[in-house]
C-alpha positions in Angstrom: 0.8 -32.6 -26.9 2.6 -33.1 -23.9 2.0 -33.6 -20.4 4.0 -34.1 -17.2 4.0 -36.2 -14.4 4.8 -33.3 -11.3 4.9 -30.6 -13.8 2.7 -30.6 -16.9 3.0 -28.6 -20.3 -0.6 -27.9 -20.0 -0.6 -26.5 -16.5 2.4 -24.1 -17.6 0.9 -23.0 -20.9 -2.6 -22.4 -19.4 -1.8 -20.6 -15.8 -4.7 -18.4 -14.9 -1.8 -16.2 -13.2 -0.1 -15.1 -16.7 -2.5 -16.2 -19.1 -3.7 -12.4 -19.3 -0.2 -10.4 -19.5 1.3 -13.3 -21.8 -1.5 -11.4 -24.5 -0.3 -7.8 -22.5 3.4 -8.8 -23.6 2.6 -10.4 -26.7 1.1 -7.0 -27.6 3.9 -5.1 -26.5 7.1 -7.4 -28.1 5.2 -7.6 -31.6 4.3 -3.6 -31.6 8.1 -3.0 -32.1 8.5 -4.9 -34.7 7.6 -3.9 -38.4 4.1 -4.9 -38.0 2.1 -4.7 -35.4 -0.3 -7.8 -33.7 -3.0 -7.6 -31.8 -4.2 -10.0 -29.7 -7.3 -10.7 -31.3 -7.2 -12.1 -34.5 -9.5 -12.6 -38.0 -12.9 -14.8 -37.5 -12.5 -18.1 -39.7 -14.8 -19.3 -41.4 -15.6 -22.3 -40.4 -18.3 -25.0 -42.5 -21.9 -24.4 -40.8 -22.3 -22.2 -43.8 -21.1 -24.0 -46.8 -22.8 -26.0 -49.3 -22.1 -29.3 -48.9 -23.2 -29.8 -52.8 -19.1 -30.9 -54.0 -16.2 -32.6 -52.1 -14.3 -30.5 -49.7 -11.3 -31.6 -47.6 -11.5 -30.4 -43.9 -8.5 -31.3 -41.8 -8.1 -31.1 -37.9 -5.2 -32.9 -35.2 -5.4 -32.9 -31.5 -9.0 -34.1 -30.5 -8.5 -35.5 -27.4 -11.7 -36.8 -26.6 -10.9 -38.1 -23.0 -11.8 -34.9 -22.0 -15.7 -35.4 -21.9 -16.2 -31.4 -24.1 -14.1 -32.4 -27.0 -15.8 -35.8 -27.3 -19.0 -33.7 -27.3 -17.6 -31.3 -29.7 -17.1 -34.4 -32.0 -20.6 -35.7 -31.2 -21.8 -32.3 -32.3 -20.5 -32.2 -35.9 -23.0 -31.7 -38.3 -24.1 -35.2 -39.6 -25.1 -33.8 -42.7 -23.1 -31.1 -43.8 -20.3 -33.3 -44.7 -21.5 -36.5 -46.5 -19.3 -35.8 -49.4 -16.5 -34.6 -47.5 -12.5 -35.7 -46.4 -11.6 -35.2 -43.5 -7.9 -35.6 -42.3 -7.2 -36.5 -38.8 -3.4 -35.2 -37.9 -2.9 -37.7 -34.9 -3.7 -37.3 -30.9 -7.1 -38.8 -31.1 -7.4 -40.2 -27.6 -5.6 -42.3 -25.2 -7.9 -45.2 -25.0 -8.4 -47.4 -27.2 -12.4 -47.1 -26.3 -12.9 -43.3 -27.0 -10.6 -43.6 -29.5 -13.0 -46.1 -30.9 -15.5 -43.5 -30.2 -14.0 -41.0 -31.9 -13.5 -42.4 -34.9 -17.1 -43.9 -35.5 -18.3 -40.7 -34.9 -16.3 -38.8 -37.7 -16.7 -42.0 -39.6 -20.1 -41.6 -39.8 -20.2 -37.7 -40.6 -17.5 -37.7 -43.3 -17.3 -39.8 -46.8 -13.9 -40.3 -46.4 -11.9 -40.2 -43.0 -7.8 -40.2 -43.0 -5.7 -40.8 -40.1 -2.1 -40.8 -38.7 -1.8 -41.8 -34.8 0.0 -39.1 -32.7 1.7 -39.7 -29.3 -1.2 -39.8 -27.2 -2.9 -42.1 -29.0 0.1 -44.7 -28.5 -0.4 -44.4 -24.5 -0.4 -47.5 -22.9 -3.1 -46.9 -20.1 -3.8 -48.9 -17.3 -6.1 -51.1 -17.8 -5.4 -51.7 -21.4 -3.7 -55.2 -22.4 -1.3 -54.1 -25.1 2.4 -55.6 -24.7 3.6 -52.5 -25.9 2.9 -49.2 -27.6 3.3 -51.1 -31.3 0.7 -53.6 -30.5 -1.7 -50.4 -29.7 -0.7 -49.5 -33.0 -1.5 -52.4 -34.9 -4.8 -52.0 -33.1 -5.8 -48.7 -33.8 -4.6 -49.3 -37.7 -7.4 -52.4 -37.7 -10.0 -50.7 -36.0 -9.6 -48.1 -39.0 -9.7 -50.8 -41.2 -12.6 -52.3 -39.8 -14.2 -48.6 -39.9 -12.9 -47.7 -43.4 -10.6 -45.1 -41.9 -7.6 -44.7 -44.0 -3.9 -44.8 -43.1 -2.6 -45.4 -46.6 -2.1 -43.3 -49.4 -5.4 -42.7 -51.7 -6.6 -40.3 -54.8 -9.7 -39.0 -54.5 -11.0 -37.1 -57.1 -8.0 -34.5 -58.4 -6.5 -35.0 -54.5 -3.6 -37.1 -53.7 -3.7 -37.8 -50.1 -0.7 -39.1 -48.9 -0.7 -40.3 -44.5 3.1 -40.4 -43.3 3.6 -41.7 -40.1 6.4 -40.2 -38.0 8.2 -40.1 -34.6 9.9 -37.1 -32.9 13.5 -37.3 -32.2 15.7 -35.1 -29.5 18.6 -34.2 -32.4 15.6 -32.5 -34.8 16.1 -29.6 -32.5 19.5 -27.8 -33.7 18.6 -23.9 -31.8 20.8 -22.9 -29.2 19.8 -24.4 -25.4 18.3 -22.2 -22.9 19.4 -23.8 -19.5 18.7 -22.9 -15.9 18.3 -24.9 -13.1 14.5 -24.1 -13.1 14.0 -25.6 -16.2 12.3 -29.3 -15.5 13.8 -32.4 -17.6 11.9 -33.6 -20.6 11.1 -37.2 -18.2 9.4 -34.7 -15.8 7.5 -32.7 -18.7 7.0 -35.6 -21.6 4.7 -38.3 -20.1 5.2 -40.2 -23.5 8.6 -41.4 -21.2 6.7 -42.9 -18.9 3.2 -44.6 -20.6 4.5 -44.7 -24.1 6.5 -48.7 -24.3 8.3 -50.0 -26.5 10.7 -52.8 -27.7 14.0 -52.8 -26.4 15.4 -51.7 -29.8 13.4 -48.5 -29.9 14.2 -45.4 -27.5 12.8 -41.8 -27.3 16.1 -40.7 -26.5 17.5 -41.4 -30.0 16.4 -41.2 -33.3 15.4 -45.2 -33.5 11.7 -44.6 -33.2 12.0 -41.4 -35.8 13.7 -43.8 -38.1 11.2 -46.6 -37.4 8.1 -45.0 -38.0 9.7 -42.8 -41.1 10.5 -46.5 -42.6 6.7 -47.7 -42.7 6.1 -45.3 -45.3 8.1 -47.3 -47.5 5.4 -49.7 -48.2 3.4 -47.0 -50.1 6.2 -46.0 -52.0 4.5 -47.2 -55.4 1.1 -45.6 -54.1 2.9 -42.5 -53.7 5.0 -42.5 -57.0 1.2 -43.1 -58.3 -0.4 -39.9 -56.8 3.0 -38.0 -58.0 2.6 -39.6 -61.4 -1.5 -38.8 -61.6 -2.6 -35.6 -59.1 -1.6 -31.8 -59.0 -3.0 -31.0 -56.1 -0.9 -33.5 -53.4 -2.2 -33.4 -49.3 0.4 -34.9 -47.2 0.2 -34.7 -43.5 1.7 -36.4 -40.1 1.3 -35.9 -36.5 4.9 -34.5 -35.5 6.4 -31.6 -37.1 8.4 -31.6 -39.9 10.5 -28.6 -39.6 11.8 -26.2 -36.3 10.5 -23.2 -37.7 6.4 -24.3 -37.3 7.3 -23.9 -33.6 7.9 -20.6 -31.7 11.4 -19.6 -30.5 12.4 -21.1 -27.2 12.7 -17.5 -26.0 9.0 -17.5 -26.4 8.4 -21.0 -24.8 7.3 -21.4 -21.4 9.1 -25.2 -21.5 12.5 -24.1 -24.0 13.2 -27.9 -23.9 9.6 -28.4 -26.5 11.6 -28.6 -29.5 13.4 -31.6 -28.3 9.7 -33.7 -28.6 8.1 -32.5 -31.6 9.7 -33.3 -34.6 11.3 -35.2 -37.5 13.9 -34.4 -39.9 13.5 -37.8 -41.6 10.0 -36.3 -41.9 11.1 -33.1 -44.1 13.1 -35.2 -46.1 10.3 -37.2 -47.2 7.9 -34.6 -47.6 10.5 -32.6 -50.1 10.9 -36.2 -52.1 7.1 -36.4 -52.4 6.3 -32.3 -53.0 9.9 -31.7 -54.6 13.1 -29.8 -53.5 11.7 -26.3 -53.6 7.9 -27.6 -53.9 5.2 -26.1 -56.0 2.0 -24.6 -56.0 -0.4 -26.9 -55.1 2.0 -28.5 -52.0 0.7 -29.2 -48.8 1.4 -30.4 -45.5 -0.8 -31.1 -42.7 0.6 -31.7 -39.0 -0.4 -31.4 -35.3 1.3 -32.3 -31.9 1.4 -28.3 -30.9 -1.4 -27.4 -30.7 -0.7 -23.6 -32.4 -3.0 -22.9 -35.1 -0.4 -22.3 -37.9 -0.6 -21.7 -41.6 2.8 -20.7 -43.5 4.1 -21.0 -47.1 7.7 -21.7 -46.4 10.0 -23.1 -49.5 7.0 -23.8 -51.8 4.9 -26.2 -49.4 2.2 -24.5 -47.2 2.2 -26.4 -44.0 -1.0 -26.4 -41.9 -2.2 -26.7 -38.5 -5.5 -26.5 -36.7 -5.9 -28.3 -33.3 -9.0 -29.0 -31.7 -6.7 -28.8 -29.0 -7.6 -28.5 -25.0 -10.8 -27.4 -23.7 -8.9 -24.6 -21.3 -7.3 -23.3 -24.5 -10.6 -23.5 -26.9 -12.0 -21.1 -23.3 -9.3 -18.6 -23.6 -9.1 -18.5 -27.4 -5.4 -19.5 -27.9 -6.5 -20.5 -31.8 -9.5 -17.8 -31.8 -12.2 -20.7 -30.2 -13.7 -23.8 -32.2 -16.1 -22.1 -34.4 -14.1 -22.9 -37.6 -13.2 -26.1 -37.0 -12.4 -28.4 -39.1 -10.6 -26.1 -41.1 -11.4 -26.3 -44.5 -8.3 -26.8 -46.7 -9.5 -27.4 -50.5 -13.2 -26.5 -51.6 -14.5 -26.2 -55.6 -11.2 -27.6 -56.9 -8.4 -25.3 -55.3 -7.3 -24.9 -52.2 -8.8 -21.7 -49.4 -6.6 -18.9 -48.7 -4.1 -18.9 -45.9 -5.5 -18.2 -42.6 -4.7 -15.7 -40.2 -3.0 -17.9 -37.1 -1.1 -15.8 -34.1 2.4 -17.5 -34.6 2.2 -18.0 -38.2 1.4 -14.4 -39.0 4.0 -13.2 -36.3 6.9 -15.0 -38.5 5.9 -14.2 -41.5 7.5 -10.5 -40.6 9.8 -11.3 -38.3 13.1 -13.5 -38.3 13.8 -16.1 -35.7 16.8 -15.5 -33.7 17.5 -18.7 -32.4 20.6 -17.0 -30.9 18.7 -14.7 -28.4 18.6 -16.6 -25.4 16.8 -13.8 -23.2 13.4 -14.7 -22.5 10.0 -13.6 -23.4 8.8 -10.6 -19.9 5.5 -13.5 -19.7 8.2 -16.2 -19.7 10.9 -14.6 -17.0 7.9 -13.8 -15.3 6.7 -17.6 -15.2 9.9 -18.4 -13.4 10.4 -15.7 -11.2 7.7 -16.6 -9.6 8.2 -20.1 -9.6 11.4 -19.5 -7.0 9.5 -17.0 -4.8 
């Protein structure tokens, strides 16, 4: 996710001043359109209640566990329920090396298998922390999985192919029209990834040399993945960064219109379609984070999943219905659960996107009418 250094995604998102007519809006916009939303949404059930007597795969991104509730979210996970269980970790773990450390002992120890890709957070360099640059944090988060038996590498278990791709966002994955205005903050003011993230000279966030940089390292597996293609039907894949523009709201309906400039990867899609095929099948899944909006979509034959532990102020005002179903369970008894009702997700599965309406959302013109008063 995304924080800023004077003004921060977060504080936008979550201000107590619009938080209530953003649902009020929300309410209103979607009521005019073929189907009506309310603000509330289906209870999920989460896995308190299931038998833990045959493998299930739970996934979950966004943990964040420098903020001392999610780490004792984490610590609170059942330490039995799961002992035959995958888990899938999309990425955003924690930004220091020690709780991210933490973190993963903790799942470690309450899953049988435990799959990770590193999000942006989790390459941070804090100060404090001795890395040269963000790819030596990397290299060190990779061998404290190894030491833990955390995987980052493609693996079957069972009739699952689980297939980690490692990713980067890049400006040029964003191809909507701009909504400009002179209230509208840079992405070096809202993206604090500009400004603790490091890297070699080579490598910039302002082009696509870090999306094509991380998207190679999946080359190594390639035989492990022609493997799982050759051998499973039911194929996981899943990253930290989004894959395609259309798991994120319209800018229209973005308080920060700039987001989709730092969230995605094309070179990300392309790989997923090579692994899952052109028009995808059945049993294709992706799994991704970074957003932090609980999504769950069938689009072109691959369902593509989200479900973010995400902030404590957005667990409190139930911007992904709570925390009671996490981790989300994606395959149980040999198949995978049925799609999941998430606000966004269900919203575009009725109506279009119109990347060409530039007028924004009443909770967003509201947002910065007020910031000029």
């Amino acid at each position: 996710m995304l924080v800023g250094s004077s003004l921060s995604f977060q504080s936008i998102i979550h201000s107590r001043r619009y938080r209530h007519n953003i649902c009020k809006e929300l309410l209103l916009v979607k009521s005019k359109s073929r189907t009506r939303f309310g603000i509330t949404r289906c209870k999920i059930l989460g896995s308190v209640n299931r038998q833990p007597d045959k493998m299930r795969l739970f996934v979950l991104s966004d943990l964040h566990t420098d903020y001392a509730e999610n780490m004792t979210w984490v610590n609170c996970i059942s330490t039995s329920n799961h002992q035959e269980d995958i888990l899938l970790v999309a990425g955003d773990v924690a930004e220091t090396y020690d709780n991210f450390l933490s973190t993963m002992s903790l799942l470690r120890k309450r899953f049988k298998h435990v799959f990770y890709v590193p999000g942006n957070h989790d390459l941070w360099c804090r100060t404090g922390e001795n890395f040269l640059d963000s790819l030596e944090k990397l290299n060190a988060l990779l061998h404290a999985c190894d030491e833990l038996g955390v995987d980052s590498k493609p693996k079957i278990i069972g009739d699952l192919g689980i297939i980690p791709l490692f990713s980067w966002y890049h400006e040029s994955f964003d191809t909507e029209q701009d909504i400009t205005g002179p209230r509208i903050p840079s992405l070096e003011m809202v993206c604090k990834d500009f400004h603790v993230c490091k890297w070699p000279a080579e490598l910039s966030e302002r082009d696509a040399s870090l999306a094509r940089f991380f998207d190679a390292m999946n080359e190594k597996h390639a035989h492990s993945i022609e493997e799982i293609q050759q051998k499973c039907k039911n194929i996981i894949t899943f990253s930290h960064f989004l894959p395609r523009l259309d798991l994120c709201p319209e800018k229209r309906m973005l308080f920060y219109p700039n987001l989709p400039k730092i969230i995605g990867s094309n070179y990300l899609e392309t790989r997923i379609r090579l692994i899952h095929g052109a028009k995808g099948r059945e049993t294709a899944c992706h799994v991704f984070g970074h957003t932090h909006f609980g999504w769950d979509a069938s689009l072109d034959g691959i369902r593509y999943v989200q479900a973010p532990l995400a902030y404590p102020r957005e667990r409190k005002r139930r911007m992904n219905g709570g925390e009671d179903w996490l981790p989300f369970c994606l395959h149980s008894e040999g198949k995978f659960t049925d799609r999941q009702h998430f606000y966004w997700s269900d919203y575009y599965s009725v109506n279009a996107r119109e990347p060409d309406n530039l007028q924004p959302a009443p909770w967003v013109a509201k947002f910065y009418k007020r910031r000029v008063q």
